[in-house]
C-alpha positions as CSV (number, residue, x, y, z in Angstrom):
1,X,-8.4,-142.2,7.5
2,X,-10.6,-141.0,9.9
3,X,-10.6,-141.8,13.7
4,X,-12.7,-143.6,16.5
5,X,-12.9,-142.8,19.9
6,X,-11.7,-146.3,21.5
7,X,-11.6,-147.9,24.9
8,X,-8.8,-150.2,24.1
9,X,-8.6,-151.6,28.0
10,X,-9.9,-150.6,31.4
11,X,-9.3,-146.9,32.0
12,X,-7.3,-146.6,28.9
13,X,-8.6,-144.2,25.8
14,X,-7.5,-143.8,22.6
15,X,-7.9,-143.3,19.2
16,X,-7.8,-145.6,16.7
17,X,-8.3,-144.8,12.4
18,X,-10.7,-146.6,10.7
19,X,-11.5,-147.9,7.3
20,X,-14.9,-146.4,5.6
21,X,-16.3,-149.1,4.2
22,X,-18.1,-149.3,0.7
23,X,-22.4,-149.3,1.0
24,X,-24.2,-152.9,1.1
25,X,-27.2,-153.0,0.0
26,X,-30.3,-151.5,1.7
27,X,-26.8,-149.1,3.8
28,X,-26.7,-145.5,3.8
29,X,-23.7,-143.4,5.4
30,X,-24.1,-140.8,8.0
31,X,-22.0,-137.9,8.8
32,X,-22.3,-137.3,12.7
33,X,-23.3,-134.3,14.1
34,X,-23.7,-134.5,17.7
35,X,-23.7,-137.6,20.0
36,X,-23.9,-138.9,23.5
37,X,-22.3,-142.0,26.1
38,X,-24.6,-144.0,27.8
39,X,-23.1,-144.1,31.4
40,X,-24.1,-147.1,33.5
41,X,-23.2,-149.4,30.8
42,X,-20.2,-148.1,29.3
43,X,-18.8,-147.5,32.7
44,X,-19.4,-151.0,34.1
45,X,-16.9,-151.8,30.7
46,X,-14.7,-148.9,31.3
47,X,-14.0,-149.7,35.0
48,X,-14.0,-153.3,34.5
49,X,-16.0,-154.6,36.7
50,X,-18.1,-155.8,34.2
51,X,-15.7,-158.6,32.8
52,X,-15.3,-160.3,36.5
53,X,-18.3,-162.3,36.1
54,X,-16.9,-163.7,32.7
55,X,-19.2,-164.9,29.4
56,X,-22.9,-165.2,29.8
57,X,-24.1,-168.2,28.7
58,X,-27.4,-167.8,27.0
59,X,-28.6,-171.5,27.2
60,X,-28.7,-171.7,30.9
61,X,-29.0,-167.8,31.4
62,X,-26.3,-167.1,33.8
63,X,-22.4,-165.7,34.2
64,X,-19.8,-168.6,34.4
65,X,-18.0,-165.8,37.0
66,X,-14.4,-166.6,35.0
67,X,-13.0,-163.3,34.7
68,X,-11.8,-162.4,30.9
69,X,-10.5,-159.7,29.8
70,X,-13.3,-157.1,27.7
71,X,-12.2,-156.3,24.1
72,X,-11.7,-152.8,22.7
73,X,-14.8,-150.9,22.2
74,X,-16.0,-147.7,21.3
75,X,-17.9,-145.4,23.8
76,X,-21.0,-143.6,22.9
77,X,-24.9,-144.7,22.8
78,X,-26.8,-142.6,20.5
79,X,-25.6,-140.3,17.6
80,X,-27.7,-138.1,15.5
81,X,-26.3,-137.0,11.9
82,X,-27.4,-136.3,8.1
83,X,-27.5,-139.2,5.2
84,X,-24.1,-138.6,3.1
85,X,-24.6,-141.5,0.8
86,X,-27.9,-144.0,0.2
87,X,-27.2,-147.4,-1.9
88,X,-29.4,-147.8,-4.4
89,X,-31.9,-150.3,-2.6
90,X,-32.3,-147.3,-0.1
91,X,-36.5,-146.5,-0.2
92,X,-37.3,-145.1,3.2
93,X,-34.3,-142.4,3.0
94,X,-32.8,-139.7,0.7
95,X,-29.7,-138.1,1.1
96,X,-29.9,-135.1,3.3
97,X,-32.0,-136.7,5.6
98,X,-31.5,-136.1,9.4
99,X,-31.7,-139.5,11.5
100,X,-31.0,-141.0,15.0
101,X,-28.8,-144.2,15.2
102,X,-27.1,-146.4,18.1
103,X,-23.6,-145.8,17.3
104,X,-20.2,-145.3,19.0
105,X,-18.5,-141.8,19.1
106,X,-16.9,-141.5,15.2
107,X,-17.5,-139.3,12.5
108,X,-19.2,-141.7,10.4
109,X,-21.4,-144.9,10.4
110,X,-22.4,-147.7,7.9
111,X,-26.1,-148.8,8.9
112,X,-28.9,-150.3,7.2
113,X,-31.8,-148.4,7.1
114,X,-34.4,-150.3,9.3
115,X,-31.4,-148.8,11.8
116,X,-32.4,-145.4,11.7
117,X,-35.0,-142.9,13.2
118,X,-36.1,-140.1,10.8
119,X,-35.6,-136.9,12.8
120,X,-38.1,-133.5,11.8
121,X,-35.5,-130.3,11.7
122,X,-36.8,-129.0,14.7
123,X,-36.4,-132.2,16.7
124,X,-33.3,-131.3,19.3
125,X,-31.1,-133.5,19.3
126,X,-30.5,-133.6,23.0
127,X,-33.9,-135.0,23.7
128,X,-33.6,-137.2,20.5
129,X,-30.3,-138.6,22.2
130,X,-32.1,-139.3,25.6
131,X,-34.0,-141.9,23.4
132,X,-32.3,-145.0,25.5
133,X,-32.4,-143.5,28.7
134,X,-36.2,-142.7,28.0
135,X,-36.3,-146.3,27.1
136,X,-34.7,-148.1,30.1
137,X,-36.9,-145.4,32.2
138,X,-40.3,-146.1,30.7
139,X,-39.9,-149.9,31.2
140,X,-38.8,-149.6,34.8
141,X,-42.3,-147.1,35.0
142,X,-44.3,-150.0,33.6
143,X,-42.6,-152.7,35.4
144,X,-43.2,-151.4,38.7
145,X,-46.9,-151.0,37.2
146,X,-46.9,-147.1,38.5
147,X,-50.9,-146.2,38.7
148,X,-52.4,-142.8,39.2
149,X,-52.3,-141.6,43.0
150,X,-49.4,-143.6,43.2
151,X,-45.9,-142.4,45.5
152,X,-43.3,-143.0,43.5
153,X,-39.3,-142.3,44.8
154,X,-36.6,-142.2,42.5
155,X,-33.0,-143.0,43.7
156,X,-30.2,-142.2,41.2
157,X,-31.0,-139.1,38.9
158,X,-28.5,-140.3,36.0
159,X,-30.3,-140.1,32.8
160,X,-32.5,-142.6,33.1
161,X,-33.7,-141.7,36.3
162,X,-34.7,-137.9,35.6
163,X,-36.8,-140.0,32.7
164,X,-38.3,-141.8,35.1
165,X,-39.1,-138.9,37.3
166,X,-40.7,-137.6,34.1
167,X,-42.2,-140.6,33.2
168,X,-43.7,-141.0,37.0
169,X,-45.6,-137.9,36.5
170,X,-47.1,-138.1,33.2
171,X,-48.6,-141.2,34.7
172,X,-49.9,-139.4,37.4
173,X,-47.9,-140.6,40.2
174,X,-47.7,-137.9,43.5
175,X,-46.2,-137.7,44.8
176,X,-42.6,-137.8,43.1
177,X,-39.4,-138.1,45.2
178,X,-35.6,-137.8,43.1
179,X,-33.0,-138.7,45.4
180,X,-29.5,-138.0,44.5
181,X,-26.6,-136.8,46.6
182,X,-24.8,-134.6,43.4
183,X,-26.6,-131.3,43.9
184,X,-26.8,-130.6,40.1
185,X,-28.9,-133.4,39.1
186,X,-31.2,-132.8,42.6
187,X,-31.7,-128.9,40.9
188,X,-32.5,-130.8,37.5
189,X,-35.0,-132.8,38.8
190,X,-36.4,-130.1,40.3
191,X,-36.7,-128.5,37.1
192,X,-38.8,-131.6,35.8
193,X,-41.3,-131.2,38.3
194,X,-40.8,-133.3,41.0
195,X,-42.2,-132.5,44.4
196,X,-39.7,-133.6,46.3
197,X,-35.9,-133.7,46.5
198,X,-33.5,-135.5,48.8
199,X,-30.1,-135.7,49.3
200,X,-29.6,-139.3,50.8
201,X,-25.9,-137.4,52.1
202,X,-28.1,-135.5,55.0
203,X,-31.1,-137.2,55.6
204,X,-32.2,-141.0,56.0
205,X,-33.9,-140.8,52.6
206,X,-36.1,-144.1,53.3
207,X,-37.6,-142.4,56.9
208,X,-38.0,-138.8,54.8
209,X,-40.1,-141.2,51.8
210,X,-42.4,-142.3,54.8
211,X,-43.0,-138.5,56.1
212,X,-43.7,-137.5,52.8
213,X,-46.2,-140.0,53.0
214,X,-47.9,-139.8,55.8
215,X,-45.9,-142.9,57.3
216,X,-47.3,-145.2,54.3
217,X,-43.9,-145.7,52.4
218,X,-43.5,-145.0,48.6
219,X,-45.9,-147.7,46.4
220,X,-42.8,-147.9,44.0
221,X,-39.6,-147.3,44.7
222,X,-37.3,-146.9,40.9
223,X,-33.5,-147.2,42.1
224,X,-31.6,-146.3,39.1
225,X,-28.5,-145.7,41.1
226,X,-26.3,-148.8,41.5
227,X,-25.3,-148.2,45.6
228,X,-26.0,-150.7,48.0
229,X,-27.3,-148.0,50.6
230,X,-29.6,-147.0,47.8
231,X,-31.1,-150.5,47.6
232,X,-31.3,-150.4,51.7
233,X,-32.5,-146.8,51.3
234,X,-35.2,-147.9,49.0
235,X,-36.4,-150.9,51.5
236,X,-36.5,-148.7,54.0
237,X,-38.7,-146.3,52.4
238,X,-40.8,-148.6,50.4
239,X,-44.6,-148.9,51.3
240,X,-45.8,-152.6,53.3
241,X,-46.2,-154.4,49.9
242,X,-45.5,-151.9,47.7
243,X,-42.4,-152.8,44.8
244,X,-38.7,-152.1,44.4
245,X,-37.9,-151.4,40.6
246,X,-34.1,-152.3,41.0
247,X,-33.1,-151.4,37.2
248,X,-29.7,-150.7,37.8
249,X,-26.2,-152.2,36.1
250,X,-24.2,-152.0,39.8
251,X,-21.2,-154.1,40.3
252,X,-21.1,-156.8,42.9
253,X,-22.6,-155.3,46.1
254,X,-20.4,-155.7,48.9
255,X,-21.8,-156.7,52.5
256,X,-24.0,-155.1,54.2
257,X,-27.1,-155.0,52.5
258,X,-29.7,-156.3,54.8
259,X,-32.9,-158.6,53.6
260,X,-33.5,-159.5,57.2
261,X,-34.9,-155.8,58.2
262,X,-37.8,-154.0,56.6
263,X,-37.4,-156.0,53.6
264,X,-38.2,-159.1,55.5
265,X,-41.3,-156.9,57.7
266,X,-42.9,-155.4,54.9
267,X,-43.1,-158.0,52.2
268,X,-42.1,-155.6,48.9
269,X,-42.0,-157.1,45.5
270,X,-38.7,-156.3,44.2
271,X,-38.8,-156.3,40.4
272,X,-35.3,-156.3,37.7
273,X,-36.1,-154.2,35.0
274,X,-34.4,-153.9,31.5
275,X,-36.0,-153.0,28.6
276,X,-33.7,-154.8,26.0
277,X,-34.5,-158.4,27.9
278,X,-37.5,-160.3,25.7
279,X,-39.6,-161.0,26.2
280,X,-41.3,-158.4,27.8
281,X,-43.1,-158.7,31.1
282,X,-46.3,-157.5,28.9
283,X,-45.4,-159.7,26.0
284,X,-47.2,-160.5,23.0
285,X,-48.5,-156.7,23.4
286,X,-45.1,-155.0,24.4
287,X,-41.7,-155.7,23.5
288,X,-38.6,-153.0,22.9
289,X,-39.4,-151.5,19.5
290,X,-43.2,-150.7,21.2
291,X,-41.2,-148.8,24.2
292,X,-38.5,-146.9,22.0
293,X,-41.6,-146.1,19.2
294,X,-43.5,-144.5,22.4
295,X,-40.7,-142.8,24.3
296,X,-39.2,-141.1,20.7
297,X,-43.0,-140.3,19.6
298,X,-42.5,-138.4,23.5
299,X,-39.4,-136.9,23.1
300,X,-40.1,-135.4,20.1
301,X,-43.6,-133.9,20.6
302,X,-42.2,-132.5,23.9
303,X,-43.6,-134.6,26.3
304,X,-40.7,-135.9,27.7
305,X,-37.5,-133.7,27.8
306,X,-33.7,-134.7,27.0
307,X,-32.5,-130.8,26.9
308,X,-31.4,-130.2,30.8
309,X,-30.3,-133.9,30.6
310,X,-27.3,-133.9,28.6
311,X,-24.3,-132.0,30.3
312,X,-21.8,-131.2,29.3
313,X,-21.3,-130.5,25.8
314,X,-17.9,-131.4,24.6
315,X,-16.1,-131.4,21.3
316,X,-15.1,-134.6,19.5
317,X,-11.6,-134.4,19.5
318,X,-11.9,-133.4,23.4
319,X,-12.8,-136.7,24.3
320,X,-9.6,-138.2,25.8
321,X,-9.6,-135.3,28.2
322,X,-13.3,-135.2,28.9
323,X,-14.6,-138.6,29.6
324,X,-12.6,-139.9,32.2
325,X,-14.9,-136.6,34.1
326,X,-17.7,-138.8,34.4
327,X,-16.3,-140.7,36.9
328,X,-14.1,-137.6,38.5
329,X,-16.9,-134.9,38.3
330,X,-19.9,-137.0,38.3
331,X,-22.1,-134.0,39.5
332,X,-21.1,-132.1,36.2
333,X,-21.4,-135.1,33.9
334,X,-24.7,-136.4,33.9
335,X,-25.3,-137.1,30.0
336,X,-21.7,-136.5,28.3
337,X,-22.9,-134.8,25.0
338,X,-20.6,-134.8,21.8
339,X,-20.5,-131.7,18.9
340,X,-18.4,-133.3,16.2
């Protein structure tokens, strides 16, 4: 039988076998060939700090804050493989086909078609990976209603924030700021095109944002990192009435953060961004599936970039060993990619 890459409890990895199951109808099988983990999310489940504020209730829209503890799951976001099997109903694929799914790190999946993306053979698969980081990125872009001329400064260059660097340019934003204190994603972001790199380590990154702008203050401010000196970071640097694009999945924020300084002086709109919530702030024009059909038409024309993204490259059955190293060597692992 084969074997899934499993999470079975906070900081504990595994593997576990698996069942193939046989082909409803309108499924197809794929056969896996490279993959990639999805970070902020998977790591607010692998560190558990997710399950301490306990079952959302979807009626009244908020955490009941009783702490259970999260189920088994498998890691892994996005997984890109060929078409090994089609049930008959199939129409919209053929065996051989090369597609882009949501899927957890294992060899095979059982989807229904309306689940997959046709890739072209020269689509990379790095960039076709970065699809949900392009997502999550492009909303934030359009929830902080980024305009041309803008100043936009990006804190946290993760995935989806060296999107949203990219993102911030092709709308015409300058200029762009990545702040990051891990020196490998600063030199990627560089590589993007941004005009401006900080490391908030060595400077006060929200007085270096007002230089850069001749005292004004960024007019969005994207904080994609999760810290609570990021957020105060961000205030600080923000322009008088300019917006706060806090998109981040951070666990509690301790004390310290302070809403009585230059928050309270300069009036910013502070905006929670997450592409998967509907409806969308644009609603009945935009919703997901608008978002992801725009950022994979990008990634795949070239427009936007996955390829300096995802790093390292590991081999499926190094996964025990290699995961845990996003959290140890967090300026090596910025996208965890998978070669099966």
């Amino acid at each position: 039988m084969p074997k899934e890459f499993v999470c079975s409890e906070p900081g504990k990895l595994n593997w576990r076998e698996y069942a193939e199951p046989d082909l409803a109808e309108g499924q197809v099988r794929i056969r896996c060939h490279h993959g990639a983990a999805k970070h902020g999310t998977e790591l607010a489940i692998y560190k558990g700090y997710a399950a301490r504020r306990g079952r959302f209730d979807p009626g009244l829209q908020v955490f009941d804050n009783q702490s259970v503890p999260p189920g088994p799951f498998v890691p892994g976001n996005m997984q890109v493989g060929e078409v090994v099997e089609a049930d008959s109903a199939v129409t919209g694929l053929a065996v051989g086909d090369r597609v882009l799914i949501h899927g957890g790190f294992r060899p095979t999946h059982v989807v229904h078609e309306r689940q997959c993306r046709r890739l072209e053979p020269g689509d990379h698969w790095k960039s076709a990976v970065c699809l949900d980081p392009a997502d999550f990125a492009m909303a934030a872009v359009r929830d902080g209603n980024v305009r041309v001329g803008d100043a936009v400064a990006v804190f946290g260059l993760g995935a989806i924030g060296l999107m949203a660097v990219q993102l911030a340019r092709l709308s015409g934003a300058r200029p762009v700021i990545g702040v990051d204190p891990l020196p490998t994603r600063r030199e990627v972001a560089r590589g993007l095109g941004v005009d401006m790199v900080l490391d908030p380590t060595a400077f006060d990154a929200g007085v270096e944002i007002k230089k850069a702008t001749a005292g004004r203050g960024a007019d969005v401010v994207i904080e994609y990192s999760g810290a609570a000196p990021a957020m105060q970071a961000a205030l600080r640097g923000v322009a008088f009435g300019g917006t706060v694009v806090a998109g981040a999945y951070p666990p509690p924020y301790g004390a310290g953060l302070d809403f009585g300084a230059e928050a309270h002086l300069n009036i910013p709109r502070i905006v929670f961004s997450r592409a998967c919530s509907e409806p969308n702030r644009d609603h009945p024009r935009w919703n997901e599936g608008r978002i992801l059909e725009v950022c994979l038409r990008m990634l795949r024309d070239g427009t936007l970039t996955g390829e300096p993204v995802v790093t390292p490259v590991v081999r499926f059955e190094d996964l025990p060993e290699a995961y845990p190293k996003i959290v140890s060597e967090p300026d090596t692992f910025i996208k965890l990619g998978v070669e099966y």
